[in-house]
ZATI-90783 format. One line per field, with one value per residue: x, y, z of N, C-alpha, C in turn. Coordinates in pm, whole numbers. Each point is the difference from the previous one (the first is absolute). Example, Ala and Ser with C-alpha at 12.3 -4.5 7.8 and 13.67 -1.06 7.14 Angstrom:
BEGIN
n.xx: 1319:-35
n.yy: -569:105
n.zz: 780:-72
ca.xx: -89:82
ca.yy: 119:119
ca.zz: 0:6
c.xx: 90:-77
c.yy: 120:109
c.zz: 0:73
***
This chain:
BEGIN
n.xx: -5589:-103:-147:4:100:-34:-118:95:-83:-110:-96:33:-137:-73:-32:70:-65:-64:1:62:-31:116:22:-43:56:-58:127:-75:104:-40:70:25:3:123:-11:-98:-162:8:81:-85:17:19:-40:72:-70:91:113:-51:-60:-150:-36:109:94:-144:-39:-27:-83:81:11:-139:-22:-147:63:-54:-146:40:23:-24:-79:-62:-57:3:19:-57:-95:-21:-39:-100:-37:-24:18:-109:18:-103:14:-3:-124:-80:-109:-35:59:-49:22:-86:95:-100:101:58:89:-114:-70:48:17:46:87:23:105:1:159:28:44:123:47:159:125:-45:-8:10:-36:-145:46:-19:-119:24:-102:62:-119:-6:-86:30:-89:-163:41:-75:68:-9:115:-45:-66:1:-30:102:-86:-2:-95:-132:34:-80:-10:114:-80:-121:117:71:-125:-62:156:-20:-76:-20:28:54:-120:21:-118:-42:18:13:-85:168:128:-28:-58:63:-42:-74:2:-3:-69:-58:44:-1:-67:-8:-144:-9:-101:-107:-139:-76:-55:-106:-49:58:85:-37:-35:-50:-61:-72:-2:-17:-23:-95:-5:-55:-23:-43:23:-27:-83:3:12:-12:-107:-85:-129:-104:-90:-60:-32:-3:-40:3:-95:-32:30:-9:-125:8:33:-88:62:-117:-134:-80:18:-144:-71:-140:110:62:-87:-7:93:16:134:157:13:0:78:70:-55:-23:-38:10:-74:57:-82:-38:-5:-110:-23:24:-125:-121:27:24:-40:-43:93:-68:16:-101:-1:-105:35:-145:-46:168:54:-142:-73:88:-5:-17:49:-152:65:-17:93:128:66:87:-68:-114:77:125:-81:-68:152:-44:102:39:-29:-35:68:17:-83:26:-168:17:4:73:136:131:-42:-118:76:80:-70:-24:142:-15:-122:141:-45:14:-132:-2:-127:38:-79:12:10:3
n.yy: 7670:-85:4:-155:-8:69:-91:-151:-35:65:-107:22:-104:77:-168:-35:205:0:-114:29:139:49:52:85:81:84:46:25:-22:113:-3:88:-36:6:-122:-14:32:-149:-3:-164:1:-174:-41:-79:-71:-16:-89:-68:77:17:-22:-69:133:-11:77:95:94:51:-82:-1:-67:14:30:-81:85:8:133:28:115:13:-148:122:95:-73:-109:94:79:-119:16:177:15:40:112:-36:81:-65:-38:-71:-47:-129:-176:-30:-110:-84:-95:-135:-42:-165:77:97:99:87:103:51:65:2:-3:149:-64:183:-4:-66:-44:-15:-54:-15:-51:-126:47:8:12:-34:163:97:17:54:0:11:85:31:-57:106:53:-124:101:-45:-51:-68:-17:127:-38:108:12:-106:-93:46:30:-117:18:20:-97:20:49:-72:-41:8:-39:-39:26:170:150:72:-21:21:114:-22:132:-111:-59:42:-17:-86:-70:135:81:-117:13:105:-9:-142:42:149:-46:-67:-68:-92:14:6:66:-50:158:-40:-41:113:-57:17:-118:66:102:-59:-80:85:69:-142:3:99:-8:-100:-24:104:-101:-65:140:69:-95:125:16:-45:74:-85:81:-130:16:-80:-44:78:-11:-96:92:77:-154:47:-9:77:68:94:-120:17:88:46:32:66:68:44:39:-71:29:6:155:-116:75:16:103:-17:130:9:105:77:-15:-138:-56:-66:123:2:-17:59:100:14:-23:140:76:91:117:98:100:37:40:61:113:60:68:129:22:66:-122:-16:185:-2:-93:-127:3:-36:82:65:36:42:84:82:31:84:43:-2:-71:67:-94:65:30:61:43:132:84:179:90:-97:66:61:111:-1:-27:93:80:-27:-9:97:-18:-38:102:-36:128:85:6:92:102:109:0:-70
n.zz: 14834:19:-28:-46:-63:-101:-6:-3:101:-36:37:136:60:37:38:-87:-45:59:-38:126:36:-112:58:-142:-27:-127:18:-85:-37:-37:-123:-69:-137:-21:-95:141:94:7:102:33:111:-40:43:-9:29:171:-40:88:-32:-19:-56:52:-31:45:-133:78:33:37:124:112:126:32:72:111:-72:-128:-91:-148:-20:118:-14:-105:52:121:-152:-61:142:44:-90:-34:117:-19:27:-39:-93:-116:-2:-91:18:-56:-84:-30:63:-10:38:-76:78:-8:67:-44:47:-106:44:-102:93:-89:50:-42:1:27:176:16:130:-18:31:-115:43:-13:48:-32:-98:-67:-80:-95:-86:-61:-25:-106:75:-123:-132:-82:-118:63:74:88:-84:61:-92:-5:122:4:77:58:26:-19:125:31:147:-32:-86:91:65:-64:-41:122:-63:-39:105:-30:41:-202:13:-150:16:-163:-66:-117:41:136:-32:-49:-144:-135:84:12:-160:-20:80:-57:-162:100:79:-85:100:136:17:-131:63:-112:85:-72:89:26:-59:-185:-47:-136:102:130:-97:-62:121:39:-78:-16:92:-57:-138:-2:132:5:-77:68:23:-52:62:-36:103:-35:42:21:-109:91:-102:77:100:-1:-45:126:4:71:87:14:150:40:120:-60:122:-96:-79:77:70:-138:35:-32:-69:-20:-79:-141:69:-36:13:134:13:104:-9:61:62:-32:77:-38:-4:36:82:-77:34:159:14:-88:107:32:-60:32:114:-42:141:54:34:-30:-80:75:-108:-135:-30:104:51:-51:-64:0:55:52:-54:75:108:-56:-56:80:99:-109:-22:129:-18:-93:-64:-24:-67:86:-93:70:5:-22:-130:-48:47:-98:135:-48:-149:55:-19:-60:2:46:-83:-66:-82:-122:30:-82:-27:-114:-75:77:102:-78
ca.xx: -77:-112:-133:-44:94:-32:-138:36:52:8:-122:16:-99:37:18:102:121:44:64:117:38:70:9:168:46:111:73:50:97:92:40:15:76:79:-95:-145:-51:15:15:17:49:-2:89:-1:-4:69:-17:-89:-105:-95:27:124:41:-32:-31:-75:19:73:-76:30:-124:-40:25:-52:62:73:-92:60:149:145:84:91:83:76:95:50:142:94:59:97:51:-65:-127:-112:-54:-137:-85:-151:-104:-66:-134:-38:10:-21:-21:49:60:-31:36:-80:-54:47:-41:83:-36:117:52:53:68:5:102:54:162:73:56:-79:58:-102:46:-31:-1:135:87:-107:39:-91:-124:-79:-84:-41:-127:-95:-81:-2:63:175:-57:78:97:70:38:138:-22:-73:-114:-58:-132:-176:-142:67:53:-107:61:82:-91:33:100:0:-144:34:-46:-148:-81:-79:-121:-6:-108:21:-131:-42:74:19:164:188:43:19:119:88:50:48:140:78:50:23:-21:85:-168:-85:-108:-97:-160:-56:-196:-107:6:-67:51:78:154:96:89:97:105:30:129:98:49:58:101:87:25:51:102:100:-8:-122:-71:-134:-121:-175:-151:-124:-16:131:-11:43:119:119:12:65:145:17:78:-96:-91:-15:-213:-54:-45:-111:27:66:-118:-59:99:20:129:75:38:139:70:147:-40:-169:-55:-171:-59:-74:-85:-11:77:-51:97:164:50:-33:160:72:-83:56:165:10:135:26:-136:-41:-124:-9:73:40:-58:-49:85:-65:-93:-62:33:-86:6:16:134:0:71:88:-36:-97:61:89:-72:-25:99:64:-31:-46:153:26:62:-128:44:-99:-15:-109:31:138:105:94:51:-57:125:37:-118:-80:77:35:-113:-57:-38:83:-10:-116:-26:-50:-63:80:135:102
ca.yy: -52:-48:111:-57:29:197:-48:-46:8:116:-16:-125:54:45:-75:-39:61:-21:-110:14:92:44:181:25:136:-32:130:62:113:63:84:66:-30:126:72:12:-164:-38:-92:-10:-146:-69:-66:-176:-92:-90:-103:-56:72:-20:-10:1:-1:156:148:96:87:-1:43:-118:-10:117:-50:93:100:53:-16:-53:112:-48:-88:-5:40:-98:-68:77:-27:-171:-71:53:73:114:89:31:148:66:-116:43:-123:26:-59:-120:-143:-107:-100:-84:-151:-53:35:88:36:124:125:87:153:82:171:29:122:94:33:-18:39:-107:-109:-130:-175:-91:-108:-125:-49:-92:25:149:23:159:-40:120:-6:-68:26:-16:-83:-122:33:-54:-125:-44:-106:44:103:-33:-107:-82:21:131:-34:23:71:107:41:97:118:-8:114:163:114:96:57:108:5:85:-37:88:27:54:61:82:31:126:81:-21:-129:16:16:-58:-57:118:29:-98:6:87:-63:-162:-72:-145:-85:38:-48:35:-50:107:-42:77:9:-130:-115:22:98:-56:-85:48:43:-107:-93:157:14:-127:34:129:29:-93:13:33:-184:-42:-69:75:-61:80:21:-85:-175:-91:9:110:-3:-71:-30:141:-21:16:-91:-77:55:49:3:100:-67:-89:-111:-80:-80:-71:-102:-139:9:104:-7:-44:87:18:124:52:112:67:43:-97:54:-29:-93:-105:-22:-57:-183:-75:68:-91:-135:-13:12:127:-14:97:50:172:26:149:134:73:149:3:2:142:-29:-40:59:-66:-95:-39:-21:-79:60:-92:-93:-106:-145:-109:-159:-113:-68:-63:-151:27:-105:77:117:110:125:91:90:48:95:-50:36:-61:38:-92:-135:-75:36:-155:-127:13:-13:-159:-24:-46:187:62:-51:114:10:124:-11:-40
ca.zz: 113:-45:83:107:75:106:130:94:178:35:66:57:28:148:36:-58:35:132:32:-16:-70:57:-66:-21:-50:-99:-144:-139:31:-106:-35:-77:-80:-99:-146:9:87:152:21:136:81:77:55:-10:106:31:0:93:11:-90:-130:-37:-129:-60:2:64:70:196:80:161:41:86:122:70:74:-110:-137:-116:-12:112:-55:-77:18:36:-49:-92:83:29:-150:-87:38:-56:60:-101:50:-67:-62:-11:-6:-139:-19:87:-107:75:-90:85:19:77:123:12:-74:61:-26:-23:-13:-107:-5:-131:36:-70:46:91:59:51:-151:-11:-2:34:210:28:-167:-134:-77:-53:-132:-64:-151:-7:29:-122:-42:55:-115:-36:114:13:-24:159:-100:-68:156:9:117:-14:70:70:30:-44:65:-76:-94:-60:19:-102:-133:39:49:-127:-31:-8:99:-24:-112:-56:-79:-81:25:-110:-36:86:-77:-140:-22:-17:157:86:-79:30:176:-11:-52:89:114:3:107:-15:-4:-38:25:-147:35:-83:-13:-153:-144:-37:-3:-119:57:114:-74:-73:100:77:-110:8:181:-11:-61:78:136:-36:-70:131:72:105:-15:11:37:-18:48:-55:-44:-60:-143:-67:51:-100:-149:-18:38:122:130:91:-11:63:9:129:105:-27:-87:89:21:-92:-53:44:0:-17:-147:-52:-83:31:100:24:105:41:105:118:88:122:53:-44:-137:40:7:-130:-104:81:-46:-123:-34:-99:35:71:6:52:90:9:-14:103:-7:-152:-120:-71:-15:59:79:169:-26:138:32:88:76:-9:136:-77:-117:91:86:-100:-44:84:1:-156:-86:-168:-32:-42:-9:35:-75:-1:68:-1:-53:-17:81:106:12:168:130:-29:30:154:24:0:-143:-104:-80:10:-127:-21:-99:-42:0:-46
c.xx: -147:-49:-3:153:-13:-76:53:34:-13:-109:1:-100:31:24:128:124:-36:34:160:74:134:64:167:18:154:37:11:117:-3:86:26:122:83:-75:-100:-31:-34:69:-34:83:-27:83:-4:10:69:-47:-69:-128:-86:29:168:30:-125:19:-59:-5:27:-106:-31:-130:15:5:-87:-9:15:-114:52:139:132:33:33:127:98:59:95:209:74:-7:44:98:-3:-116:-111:-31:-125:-56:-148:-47:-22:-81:-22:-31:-55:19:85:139:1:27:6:-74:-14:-48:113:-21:113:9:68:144:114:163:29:148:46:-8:-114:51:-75:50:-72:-72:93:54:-139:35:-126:-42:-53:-140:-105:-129:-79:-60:11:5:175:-24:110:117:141:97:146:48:-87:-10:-20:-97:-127:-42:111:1:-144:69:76:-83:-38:69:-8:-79:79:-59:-146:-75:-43:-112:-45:-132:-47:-157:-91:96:80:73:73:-3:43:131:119:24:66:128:62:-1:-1:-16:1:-142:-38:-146:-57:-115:-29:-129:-98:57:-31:68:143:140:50:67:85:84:110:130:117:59:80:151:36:101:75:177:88:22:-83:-100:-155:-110:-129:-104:-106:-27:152:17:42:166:79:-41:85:163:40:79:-114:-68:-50:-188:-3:-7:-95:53:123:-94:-80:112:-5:88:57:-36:114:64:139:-30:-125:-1:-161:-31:-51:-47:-5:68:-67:79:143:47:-31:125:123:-51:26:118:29:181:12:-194:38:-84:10:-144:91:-84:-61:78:-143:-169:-52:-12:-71:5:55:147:44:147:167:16:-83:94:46:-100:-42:69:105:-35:-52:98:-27:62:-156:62:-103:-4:-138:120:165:86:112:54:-56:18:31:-62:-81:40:25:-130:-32:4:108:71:-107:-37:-101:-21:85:133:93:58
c.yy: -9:66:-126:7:118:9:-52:53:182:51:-123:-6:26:-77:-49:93:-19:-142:11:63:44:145:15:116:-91:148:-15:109:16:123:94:-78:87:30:33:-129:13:-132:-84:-104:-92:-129:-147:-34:-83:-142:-57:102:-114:85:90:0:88:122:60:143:8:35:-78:0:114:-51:66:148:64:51:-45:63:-28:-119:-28:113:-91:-74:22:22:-92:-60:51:104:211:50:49:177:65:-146:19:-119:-23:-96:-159:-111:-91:-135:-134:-56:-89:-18:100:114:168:106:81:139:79:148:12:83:25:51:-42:64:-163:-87:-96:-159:-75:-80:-119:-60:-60:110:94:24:166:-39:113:-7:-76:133:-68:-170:-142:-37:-109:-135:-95:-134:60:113:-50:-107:-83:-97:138:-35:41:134:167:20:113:103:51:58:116:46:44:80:119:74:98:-77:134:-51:69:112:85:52:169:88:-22:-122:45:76:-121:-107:31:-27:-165:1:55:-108:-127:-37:-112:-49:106:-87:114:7:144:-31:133:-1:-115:-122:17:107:-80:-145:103:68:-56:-72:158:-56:-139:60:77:-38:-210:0:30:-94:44:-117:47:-111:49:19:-20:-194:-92:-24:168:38:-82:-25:175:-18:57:-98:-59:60:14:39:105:-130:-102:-122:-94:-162:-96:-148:-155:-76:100:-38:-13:76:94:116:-7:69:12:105:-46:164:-45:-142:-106:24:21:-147:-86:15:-141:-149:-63:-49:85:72:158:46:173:64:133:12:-1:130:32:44:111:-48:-83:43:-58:-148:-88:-42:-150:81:-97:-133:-84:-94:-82:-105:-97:-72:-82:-180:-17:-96:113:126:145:164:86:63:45:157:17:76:-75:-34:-172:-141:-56:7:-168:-83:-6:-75:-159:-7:-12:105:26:17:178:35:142:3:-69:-3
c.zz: -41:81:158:115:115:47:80:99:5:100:102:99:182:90:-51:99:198:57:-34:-118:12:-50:-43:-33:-102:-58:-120:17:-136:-44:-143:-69:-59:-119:14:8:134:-16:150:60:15:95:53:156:4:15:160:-12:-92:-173:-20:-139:-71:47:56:41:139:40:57:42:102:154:106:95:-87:-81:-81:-15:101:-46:-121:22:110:-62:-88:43:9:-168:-9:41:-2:78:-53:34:-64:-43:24:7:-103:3:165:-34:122:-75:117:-66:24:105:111:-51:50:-59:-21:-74:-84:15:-117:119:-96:-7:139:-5:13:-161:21:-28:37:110:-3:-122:-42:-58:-18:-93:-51:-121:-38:-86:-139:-27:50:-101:53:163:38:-26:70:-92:-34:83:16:126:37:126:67:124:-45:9:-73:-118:-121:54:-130:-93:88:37:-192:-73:27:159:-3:-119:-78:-49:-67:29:-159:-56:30:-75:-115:4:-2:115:74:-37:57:141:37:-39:94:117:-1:83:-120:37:-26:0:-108:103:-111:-9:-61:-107:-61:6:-98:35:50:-50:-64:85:75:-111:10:120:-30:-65:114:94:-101:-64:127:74:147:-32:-1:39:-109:119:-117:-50:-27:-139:-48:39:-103:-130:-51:35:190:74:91:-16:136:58:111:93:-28:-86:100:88:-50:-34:38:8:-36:-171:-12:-71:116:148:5:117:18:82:153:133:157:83:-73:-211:21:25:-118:-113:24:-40:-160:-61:-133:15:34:0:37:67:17:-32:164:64:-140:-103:-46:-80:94:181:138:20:165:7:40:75:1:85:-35:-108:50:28:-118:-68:78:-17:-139:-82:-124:15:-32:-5:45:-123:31:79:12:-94:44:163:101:16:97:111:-89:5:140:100:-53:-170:-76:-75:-44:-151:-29:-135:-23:84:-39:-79
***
């Protein structure tokens, strides 16, 4: 998928979204694979509907009266026959058609009750979920036509739910070698800003090989030239360099820092392919530090099209307490 592809339609201007707007709640259902994974749902549209014969995630318009959540557990019943029991919020999509122009709200669900079938589909098919590298390449998608405004869901369902951060500059490279080889996260982010230019290339290719041989993947915290002349998957801007940007960098993963609502939409705007907000809670270096709490994230990630991870203060535990809150997971430097 191209950078301009993953811009497309992720910014629609406020006038656009209230002229006949129309609200949807869509499920990501997924599930756990036997060898390991995910796998998710989707499902084909009946023939008389608007784009007949594609792909999609279930799901319906918001009827009046209703929130998101209630009308997807409503529709959820009349396609598929199933009671939604556990599901979280995640990303948000505004994008036009030519036959209208909508707002859709993606739940991630987890668990339901009742046989699943397709009542008011052609047919459902289970995908699984793929890699991060290049992200999904819709050419090559066991199904075919996808709808549009679904298919920037497809590269963040393979995004992981913990980001690691390297902290080797505080306790050593073969420590941090060492704690990489033992838990194999599946994103690795290289931030080592006190060490020299000459360590942190030479670490940055260590973490490469390393975390590559298992079929993770690695970010840099820093220069796109440095990122892929160290063989990295992408890279990873602060906030100031987020800003600074003028388009997205060409290159396969890009993350940023983000703080506040105006860098989030520049992120959004970008069509970057995940962001990191926080601080949650303080963290050991930085104890008086200002928060946003969990209530504070939530609101900021509400109506968010990117996959974001909390951090600041984050363990393995707070996973679902962040997804519960809208986020993608949680992105941490020691716990993990």
């Amino acid at each position: 998928m191209t950078a301009e592809s993953r811009r497309q339609n992720l910014v629609v201007s406020g006038a656009q979204i209230e002229a006949a707007l129309t609200r949807v709640s869509a499920a990501v259902i997924v599930r756990d694979c036997a060898g390991g994974g995910t796998e998710y749902l989707l499902a084909q549209r009946p023939p008389g509907k608007a784009y007949a014969g594609y792909w999609e995630f279930p799901g319906g318009k918001v009827e009046a009266g209703e929130t998101f959540a209630e009308a997807l557990v409503r529709e959820l019943q009349e396609e598929l026959g199933i009671t939604v029991t556990a599901m979280t919020p995640w990303l948000t999509r505004h994008f036009v058609y030519p036959h209208a122009r909508v707002e859709i709200r993606f739940f991630r669900v987890t668990a339901w009750t009742g046989d699943l079938q397709p009542l008011e589909h052609t047919g459902t098919v289970w995908l699984n979920a793929g890699t991060m590298a290049g992200g999904r390449d819709l050419d090559a998608m066991p199904v075919s036509p996808v709808l549009p405004a679904n298919t920037p869901i497809l590269r963040a369902l393979a995004l992981p739910p913990v980001l690691a951060i390297t902290q080797a500059a505080e306790v050593g490279v073969a420590t941090e070698l060492v704690r990489i080889a033992r838990a194999r996260p599946r994103l690795v982010q290289v931030r080592e800003k006190a060490m020299n230019d000459t360590d942190r290339q030479t670490f940055t290719r260590q973490v490469v090989d390393l975390v590559h041989a298992y079929g993770g993947h690695v970010l840099l915290n820093g220069s796109v030239d440095e990122a892929m002349a160290q063989g990295a998957d992408g890279v990873h801007l602060t906030s100031a360099a987020l800003m600074a940007c003028a388009a997205r960098p060409d290159v396969p993963l890009v993350f940023a820092s983000c703080h506040t609502p105006t860098e989030l939409r520049k992120a959004s705007s970008l069509g970057l392919d995940a962001v990191i907000l926080g601080a949650v809670k303080s963290t050991p270096t930085h104890p008086e530090g200002s928060t946003l709490g969990w209530e504070g994230f939530a609101q900021m990630v509400e109506g968010v099209a990117l996959p974001v991870y909390a951090i600041g203060g984050m363990s393995q535990a707070d996973v679902s307490i962040a997804q519960a809150q809208g986020a993608q997971g949680v992105a941490m430097m020691r716990g993990w």
